[in-house]
C-alpha positions, 0 to 999 in steps of 0.5 A: 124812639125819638118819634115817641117822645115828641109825640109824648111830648106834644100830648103833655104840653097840648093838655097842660095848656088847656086846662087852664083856658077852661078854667078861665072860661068857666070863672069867665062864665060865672062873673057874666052869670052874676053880673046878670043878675042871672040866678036860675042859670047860675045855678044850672051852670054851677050843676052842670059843671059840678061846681060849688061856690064854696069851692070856687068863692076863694079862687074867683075874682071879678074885675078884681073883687071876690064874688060876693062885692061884685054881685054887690057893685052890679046890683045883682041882687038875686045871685048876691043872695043865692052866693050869701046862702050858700057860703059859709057864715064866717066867709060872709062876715069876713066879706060883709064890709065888701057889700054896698048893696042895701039888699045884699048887706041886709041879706048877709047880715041875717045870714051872719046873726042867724 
């Protein structure tokens, strides 16, 4: 019985230990991708691993900035463009003082306005 319990035991710890080494690996993965500049891999990344940026944008930080600045600070034009897209309208207004790119906030503000 006790040989069941610590075997028990050891699965619980060994998978409640792993998944957030995976997560962190994949948040690592998206932020190269981006600073990349990398679109066409991002993209194939996202839909292998079954993911959404809108579903992973609020989770997400780069180097301490959400998705869309650090497309921004790392002139990733291209990805910067696809994250505006694919977010909602109101998540990029309220990230719109966040760009410094040229393109991206020009990008964005179509995208606000419509």
């Amino acid at each position: 019985m006790k040989k069941m319990l610590a075997v028990l035991s050891i699965a619980l710890t060994s998978t409640i230990v792993t998944t957030p080494v995976q997560a962190s690996s994949l948040g690592q993965s998206v932020c190269e991708l981006v600073a990349a500049d990398d679109k066409s891999r991002l993209r194939s990344f996202l839909k292998s691993n079954k993911l959404k940026i809108r579903d992973i944008y609020d989770g997400l930080e780069c180097n301490g900035a959400n998705l869309l600045a650090f497309a921004s600070n790392n002139n990733a034009v291209e990805t910067g463009s696809l994250i505006i897209a694919k977010l909602p309208k109101k998540t990029v207004e309220a990230h719109l003082s966040s760009i410094t790119s040229a393109e991206l906030t020009a990008a964005a503000q179509k995208r606000v306005n419509g």
